[in-house]
C-alpha angles and dihedrals in degrees: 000000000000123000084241143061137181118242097259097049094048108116122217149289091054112199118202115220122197109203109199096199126176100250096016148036127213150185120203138177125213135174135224095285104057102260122136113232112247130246087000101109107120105192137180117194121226128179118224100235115227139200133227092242091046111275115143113195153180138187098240092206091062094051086066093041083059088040099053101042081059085056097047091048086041095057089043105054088042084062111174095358093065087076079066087067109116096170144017116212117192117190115180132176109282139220085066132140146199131176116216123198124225099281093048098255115138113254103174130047113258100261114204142220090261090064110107098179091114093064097115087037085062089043082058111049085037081061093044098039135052095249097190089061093048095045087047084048110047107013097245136091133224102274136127100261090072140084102249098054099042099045081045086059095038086062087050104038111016090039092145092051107045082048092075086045122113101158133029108207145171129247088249095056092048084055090053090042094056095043091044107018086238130056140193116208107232125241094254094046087042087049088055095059099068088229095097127099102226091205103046099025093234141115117275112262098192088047103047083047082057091049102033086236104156122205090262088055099082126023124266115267118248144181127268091232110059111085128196120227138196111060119215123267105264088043094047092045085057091044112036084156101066100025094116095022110120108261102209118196126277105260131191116286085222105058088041097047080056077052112048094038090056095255094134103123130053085253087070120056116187125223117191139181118179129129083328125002137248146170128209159148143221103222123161109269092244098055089063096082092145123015109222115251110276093016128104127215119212132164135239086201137309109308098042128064112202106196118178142109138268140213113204082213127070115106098012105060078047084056086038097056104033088048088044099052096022107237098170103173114082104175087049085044091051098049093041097051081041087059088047125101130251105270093335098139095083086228126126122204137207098189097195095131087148091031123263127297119169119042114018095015096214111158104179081056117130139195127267146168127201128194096044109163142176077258094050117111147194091256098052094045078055093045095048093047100055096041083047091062082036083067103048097050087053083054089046096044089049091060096047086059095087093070105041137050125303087227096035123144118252112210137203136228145141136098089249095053100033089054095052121060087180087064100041088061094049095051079047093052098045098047090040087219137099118276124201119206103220111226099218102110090202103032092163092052089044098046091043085048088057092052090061098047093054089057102048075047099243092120116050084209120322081256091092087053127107101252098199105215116176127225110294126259097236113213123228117234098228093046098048085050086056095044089051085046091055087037093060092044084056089055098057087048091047081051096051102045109024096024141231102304101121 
């Protein structure tokens, strides 16, 4: 069975998944199986914008807009077959946030997992609370992509705006708002705001009395699985189609790309570069007593765990680098980094462009590279960016190992990584392990769509599907000792700059 069907040959139910991704939006369709249709991705690209003190921003009303024009070119070149759409299953980048005012109007910008303006706001409450215990409680620590440290600085710093707040929301839930008029926050989005109580499934008490968050303030958490119906009438007069389909709620691009690229058990870890990197796991809730030190643990709903770290750089420092320096062909990029030599260029990288989440968590953080010389090139800057980030999702790998297999599977996804083979055998080389490239093009919109499959009960568990992993990159032994070698050199520069804090 291949990931991908034609139109014809789809068999029903069809779900429609809406991916919110952070420099793209896009509308899919899948069947019951699980197989995306093919040549049927309407997409509309978006930038993130960004501040000189660190701020990173969207408007979240022209992400629908986006949102909803893919909708609208997805139903039409499904043509008759859209009135076989049973569900629609959105998925967006998470560890993002929006203030409402009373009215439900937006008031801030919607400020996204990549701002870093809280840093000193995290320093703070590190300093007032006992961080280990809420990072044990609820999975997160005390950084500034998270909710504590940046309503704390939008107190401070934003004071005029978050006055007019009365509710702090997700993108997700702004999407749900606008379809029902009322929304609920999932259990994964919920997981990614460092507010939830991993274990209850609640909100942190102890936390929202720090914040003077009353109930009111964030939405109630819900299940995954329970979808709303019945659009309103001017929705449902643009989508006849979908006016009675089961809406399920926006989950985190992260739990459903574990998901869709058949990572959903601890034998499978997930690496994936795309516009930013991460590493994780699906592991049973119960089997996370203690998280291990510079790691997270999140949920894909309440039954599955999904421990694991994240880069806010992947894709974007590539984009960086070859914009910056203009290196405008791709294909001749991609052959030359591909003649280099394995960390050949004398050059080491701290890649925290957006400042560094897992494992050190330092969000002040700032790139840097060491070693520049009259000989050094363009090539080997992009060379030594992409094998840095190489190098901190080995860091980040080695830590997730306490809680998986010894012999477990690593596999690959992500638009970054699956477009560069260059890439692929670096991230090879520096685990020193195999590493397989996982043939599912979307892996956050399938696994969102199998989601929700599993909940209109067409699917007994996305474990029985087809996952549709690719061969294996094999590393090479004397390449993954000279990759330890430059890792640990990172590591003495991270020391000396950042500090000793992993």
């Amino acid at each position: 069975m291949r990931p991908e069907v034609q139109l014809r040959e789809a068999e029903a139910p069809l779900v429609a998944a809406l991916d919110i991704g952070s420099s793209s939006v896009r509308a899919l369709l899948f069947d019951r199986h699980g197989r995306a249709v093919a040549n049927l991705v309407p997409r509309r690209e978006h930038e993130l914008g960004t501040t000189p003190d660190g701020g990173s921003e969207a408007d979240a009303a022209e992400l629908l807009r986006l949102g909803f024009e893919c909708i609208d070119e997805l139903l039409e070149r499904a043509g008759e077959r859209a009135s076989e759409i049973a569900a629609v299953a959105p998925c967006s980048f998470v560890g993002n946030v929006l203030g409402l005012d009373r009215s439900g109007r937006p008031v801030t910008p919607l400020m996204s997992y990549a701002d870093t303006r809280a840093a000193a706001e995290a320093r703070a409450l590190a300093a007032e609370l006992d961080a280990g215990a809420i990072h044990q409680r609820t999975g997160c620590p005390l950084h500034p992509a998270y909710l504590p440290a940046r309503l704390r600085w939008f107190e401070g710093c934003r004071a005029e705006l978050a006055g007019e707040v009365r509710r702090w929301i997700s993108l997700g839930e702004y999407l749900e708002l606008e379809l029902f008029g009322e929304a609920a926050v999932s259990t994964s989005v919920a997981a990614w705001s460092g507010l939830l109580d991993r274990s209850e499934l609640c909100w942190d008490r102890e936390l929202l009395d720090l914040l003077a968050l009353g109930e009111d303030s964030l939405s109630p958490v819900n299940s995954e699985h329970e979808p709303r119906q019945g659009l309103g009438k001017d929705l449902a007069g643009r989508w006849p189609a979908l006016a009675e389909a089961a809406w399920f709620p926006t989950v985190a691009d992260g739990a459903a790309a574990n998901i869709g690229s058949g990572c959903d058990s601890p034998q499978r870890v997930a690496v994936t570069i795309g516009t930013s990197s991460a590493v994780r796991a699906v592991v049973p809730y119960r089997e996370v007593e203690r998280i291990p030190e510079g790691l997270w643990c999140y949920r894909v709903d309440a039954a599955r765990s999904l421990p694991g770290g994240a880069l806010s750089e992947g894709g974007n420092l590539y984009g960086w680098i070859r914009q910056t320096f203009r290196l405008v062909d791709t294909s001749g990029l991609q052959k030359a980094l591909a003649l280099s030599r394995p960390d050949g260029h004398g050059l080491t990288v701290l890649p925290f462009l957006a400042g560094e989440r897992s494992p050190g968590w330092a969000g002040e953080a700032r790139g840097a590279v060491v070693g520049l010389s009259l000989n050094t090139t363009r090539l080997e800057l992009m060379r030594a960016g992409i094998e840095a980030v190489a190098h901190r999702v080995a860091l980040v790998h080695e830590r997730l190992g306490e809680l998986v297999p010894e012999d477990h599977e690593v596999v690959a996804s992500g638009g970054a990584l699956l477009g560069s083979k260059v890439w692929q055998q670096i991230v090879a080389d520096a685990l020193g392990r195999p590493v397989a490239m996982s043939s599912v093009a979307e892996a956050s919109a399938r696994g969102a769509a199998l989601l929700a499959l599993e909940a209109l009960g067409v699917l007994d568990g996305a474990a029985g599907l087809p996952d549709f992993i690719g061969p294996s990159c094999e590393p090479d032994p004397g390449r993954h000792a000279v990759y330890r070698e430059a890792g640990l050199r990172q590591q003495r520069l991270y020391e000396k700059l950042v500090g000793g804090t992993e």
